[in-house]
C-alpha positions as CSV (number, residue, x, y, z in Angstrom):
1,X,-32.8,24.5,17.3
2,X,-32.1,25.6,13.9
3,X,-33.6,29.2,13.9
4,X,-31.6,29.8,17.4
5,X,-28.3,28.6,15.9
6,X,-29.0,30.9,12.5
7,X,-29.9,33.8,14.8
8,X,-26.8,33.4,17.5
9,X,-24.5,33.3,14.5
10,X,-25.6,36.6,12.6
11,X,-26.2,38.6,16.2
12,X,-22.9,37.1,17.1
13,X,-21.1,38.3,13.6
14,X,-23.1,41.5,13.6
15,X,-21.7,42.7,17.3
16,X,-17.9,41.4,16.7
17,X,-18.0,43.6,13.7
18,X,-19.4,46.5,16.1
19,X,-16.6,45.8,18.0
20,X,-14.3,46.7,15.5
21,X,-15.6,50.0,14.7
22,X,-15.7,50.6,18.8
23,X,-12.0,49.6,19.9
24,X,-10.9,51.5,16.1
25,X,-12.5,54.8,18.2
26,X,-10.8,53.9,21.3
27,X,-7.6,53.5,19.7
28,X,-7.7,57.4,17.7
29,X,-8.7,58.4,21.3
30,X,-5.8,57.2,23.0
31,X,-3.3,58.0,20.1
32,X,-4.9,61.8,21.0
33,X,-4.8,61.8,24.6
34,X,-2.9,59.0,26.0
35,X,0.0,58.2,23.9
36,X,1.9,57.1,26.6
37,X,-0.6,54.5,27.7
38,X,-4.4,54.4,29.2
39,X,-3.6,55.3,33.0
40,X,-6.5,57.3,35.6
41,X,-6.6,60.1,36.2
42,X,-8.3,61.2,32.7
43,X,-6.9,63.7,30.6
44,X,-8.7,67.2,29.8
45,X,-10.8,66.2,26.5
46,X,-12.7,69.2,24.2
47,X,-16.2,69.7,25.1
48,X,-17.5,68.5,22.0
49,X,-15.6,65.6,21.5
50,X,-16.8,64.3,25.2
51,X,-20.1,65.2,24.3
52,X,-19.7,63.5,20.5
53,X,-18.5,60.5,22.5
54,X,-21.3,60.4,24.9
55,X,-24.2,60.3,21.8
56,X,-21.6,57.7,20.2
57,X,-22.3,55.4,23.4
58,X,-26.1,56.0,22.8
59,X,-26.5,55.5,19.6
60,X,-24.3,52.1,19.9
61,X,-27.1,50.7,22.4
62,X,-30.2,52.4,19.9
63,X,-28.1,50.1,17.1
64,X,-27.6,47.2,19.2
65,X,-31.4,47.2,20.6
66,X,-32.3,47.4,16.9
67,X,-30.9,44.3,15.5
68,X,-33.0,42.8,18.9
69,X,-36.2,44.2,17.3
70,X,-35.5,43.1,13.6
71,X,-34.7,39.7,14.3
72,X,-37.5,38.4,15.7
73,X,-41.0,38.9,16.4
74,X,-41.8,38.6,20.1
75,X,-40.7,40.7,22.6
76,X,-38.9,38.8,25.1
77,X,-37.1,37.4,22.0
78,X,-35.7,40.5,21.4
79,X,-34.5,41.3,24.6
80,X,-32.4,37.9,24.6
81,X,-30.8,38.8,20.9
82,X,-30.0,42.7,22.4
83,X,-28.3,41.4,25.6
84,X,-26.8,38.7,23.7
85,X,-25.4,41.7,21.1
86,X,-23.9,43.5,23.7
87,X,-22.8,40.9,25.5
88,X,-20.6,39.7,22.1
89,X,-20.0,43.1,20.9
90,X,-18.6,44.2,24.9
91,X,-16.3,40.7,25.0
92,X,-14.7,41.3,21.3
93,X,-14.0,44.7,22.0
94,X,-11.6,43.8,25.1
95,X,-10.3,41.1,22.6
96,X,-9.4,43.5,19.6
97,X,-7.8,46.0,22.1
98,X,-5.5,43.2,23.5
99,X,-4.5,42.5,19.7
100,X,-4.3,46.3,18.6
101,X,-3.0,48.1,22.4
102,X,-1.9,44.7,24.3
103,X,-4.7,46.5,26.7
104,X,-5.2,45.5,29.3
105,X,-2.2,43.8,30.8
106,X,-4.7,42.4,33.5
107,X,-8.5,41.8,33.8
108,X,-8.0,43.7,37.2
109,X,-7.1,46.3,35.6
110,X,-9.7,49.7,35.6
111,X,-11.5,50.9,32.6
112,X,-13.8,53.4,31.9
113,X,-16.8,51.8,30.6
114,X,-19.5,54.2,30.3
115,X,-20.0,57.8,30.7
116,X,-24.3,57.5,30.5
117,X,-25.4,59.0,32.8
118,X,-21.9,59.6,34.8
119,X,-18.9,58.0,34.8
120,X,-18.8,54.2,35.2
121,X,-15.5,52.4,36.2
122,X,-14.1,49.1,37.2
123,X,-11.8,46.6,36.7
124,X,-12.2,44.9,32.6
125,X,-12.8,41.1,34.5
126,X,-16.6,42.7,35.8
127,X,-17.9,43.6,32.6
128,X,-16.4,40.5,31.0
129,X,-18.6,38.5,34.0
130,X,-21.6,40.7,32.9
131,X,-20.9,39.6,29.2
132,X,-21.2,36.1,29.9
133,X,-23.9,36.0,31.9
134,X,-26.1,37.7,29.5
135,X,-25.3,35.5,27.2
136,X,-26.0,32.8,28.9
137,X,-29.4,34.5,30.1
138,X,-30.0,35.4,26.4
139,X,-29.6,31.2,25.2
140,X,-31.9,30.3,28.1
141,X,-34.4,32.5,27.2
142,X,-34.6,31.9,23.5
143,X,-34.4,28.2,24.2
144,X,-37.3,28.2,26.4
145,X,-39.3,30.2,24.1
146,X,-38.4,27.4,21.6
147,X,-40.1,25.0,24.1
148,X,-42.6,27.1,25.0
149,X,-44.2,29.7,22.4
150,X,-45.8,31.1,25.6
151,X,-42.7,31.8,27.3
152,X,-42.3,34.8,29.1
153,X,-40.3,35.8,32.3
154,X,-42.9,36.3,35.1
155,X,-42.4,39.2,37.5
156,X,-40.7,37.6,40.1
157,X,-37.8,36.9,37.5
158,X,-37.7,40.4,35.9
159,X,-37.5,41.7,39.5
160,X,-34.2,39.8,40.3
161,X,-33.4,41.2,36.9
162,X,-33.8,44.7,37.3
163,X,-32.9,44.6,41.2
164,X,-29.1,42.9,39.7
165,X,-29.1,45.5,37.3
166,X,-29.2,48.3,39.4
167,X,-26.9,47.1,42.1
168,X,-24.0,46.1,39.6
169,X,-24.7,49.8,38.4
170,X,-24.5,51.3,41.5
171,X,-20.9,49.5,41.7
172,X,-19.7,51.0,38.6
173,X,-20.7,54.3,39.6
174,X,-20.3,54.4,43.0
175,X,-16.1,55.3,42.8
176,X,-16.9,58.3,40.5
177,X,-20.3,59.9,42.5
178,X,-17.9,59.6,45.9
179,X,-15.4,61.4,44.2
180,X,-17.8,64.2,42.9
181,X,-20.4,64.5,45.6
182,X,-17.4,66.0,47.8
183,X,-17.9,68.9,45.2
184,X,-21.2,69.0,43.5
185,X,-24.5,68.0,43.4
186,X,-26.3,65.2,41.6
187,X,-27.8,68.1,38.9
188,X,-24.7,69.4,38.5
189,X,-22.6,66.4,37.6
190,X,-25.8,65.3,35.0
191,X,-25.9,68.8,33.5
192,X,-22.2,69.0,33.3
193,X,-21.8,71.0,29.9
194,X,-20.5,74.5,29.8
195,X,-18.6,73.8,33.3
196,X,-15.6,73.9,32.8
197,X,-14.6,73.6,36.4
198,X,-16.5,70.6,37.3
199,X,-14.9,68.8,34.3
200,X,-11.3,69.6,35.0
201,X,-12.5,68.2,38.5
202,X,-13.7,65.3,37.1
203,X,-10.6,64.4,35.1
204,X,-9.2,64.6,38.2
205,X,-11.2,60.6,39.3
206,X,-8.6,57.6,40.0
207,X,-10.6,54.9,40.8
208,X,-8.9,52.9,43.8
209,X,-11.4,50.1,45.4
210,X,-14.2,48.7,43.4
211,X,-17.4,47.1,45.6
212,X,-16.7,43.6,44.3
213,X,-19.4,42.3,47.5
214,X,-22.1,44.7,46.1
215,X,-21.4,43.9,42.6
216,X,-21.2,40.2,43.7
217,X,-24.9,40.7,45.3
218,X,-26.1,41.9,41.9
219,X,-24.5,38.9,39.9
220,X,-26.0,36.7,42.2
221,X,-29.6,38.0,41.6
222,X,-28.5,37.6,37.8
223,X,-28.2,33.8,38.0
224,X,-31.0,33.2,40.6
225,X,-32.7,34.4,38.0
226,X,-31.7,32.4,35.8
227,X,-31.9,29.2,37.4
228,X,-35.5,30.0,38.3
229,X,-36.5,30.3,34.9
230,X,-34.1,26.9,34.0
231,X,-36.3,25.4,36.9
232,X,-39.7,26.5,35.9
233,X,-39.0,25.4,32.1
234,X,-37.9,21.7,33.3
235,X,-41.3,21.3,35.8
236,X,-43.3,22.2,32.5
């Protein structure tokens, strides 16, 4: 059990720290643009600064996907420690913007989370849910590959995996695509720089009703996964 504590601690320490540097950005941002307070809809940001803060977003998962790689050797290993990363590094960042905004006064209250590939919203309490379920996916993993040097998810599991993953997505895009789609196409809202109209339209998005059944749906895949493998592990 040793090597998974050592490696849960450092991961752990590594994506608080992360967290920092992310809710430090967040904070410059909103002195900029929302010094009254974080509140939908968005206001008008500089081209290059939404397109800095897009590659900032990517290179955060490239860094956190890289500690997965370095810390240990086998492949399903490393996809525990990266979920487990972000799942740490997503959780403290909410934390250190409570100490440094006192934001957000709720966990119902909307965020923007991501803006890869478009714009993905929802209340803070669904991506704290999605924190703690990877990490407890991450400790099952790594402690059945403890067990069992074999270990591996079979298909069926990465299937429920994958299928969550894409629903819960679908529910954090959905209020911004139905917003857009009135307007533009799907290769227009991906290829967004230079037009300037569609992002003054964009800024425009106030998220109202989040799809907490279909996120729900995806969540539930998550842990049926989950239990499989817990299952599977105790028959062997």
């Amino acid at each position: 059990m040793k090597p998974i504590y050592s490696t849960l601690l450092w991961t752990g320490i590594f994506a608080a720290a992360m967290a920092v540097l992310e809710s430090a950005v967040v904070v410059y941002l909103r002195a900029l643009y929302y010094p009254e307070g974080f509140v939908f809809p968005l206001k008008m940001m500089d081209q290059q600064i939404l397109v800095t803060e897009i590659f900032r977003e990517a290179a955060t998962i490239v860094m956190l996907f890289t500690i997965g790689v370095i810390s240990t050797k086998s492949w399903i290993s490393r996809f525990a420690v990266f979920i487990y990363a972000f799942a740490i590094w997503d959780i403290f960042y909410y934390i250190y913007l409570v100490f440094l905004l006192g934001w957000p006064p709720s966990l119902l209250t909307w965020d923007l989370l991501f803006l890869i590939p478009v714009t993905w919203a929802g209340p803070v309490l669904a991506p704290v849910i999605n924190s703690l379920t990877m990490i407890l996916l991450a400790i099952v993993i790594l402690y059945s590959r403890l067990k069992d040097e074999t270990f591996r998810l079979t298909f069926y599991e990465w299937l429920l995996l994958i299928a969550g993953s894409l629903i819960v997505i679908f529910a954090y895009t959905r209020p911004y695509m139905e917003y857009m789609l009135d307007r533009y196409s799907i290769y227009e809202i991906v290829h967004f720089r230079g037009n300037t109209k569609l992002i003054e339209y964009s800024a425009g998005f106030i998220p109202v009703k989040f799809s907490w059944v279909i996120y729900s749906l995806g969540q539930l895949l998550f842990f049926w996964s989950i239990i499989h493998v817990m299952l599977r592990m105790r028959r062997k």
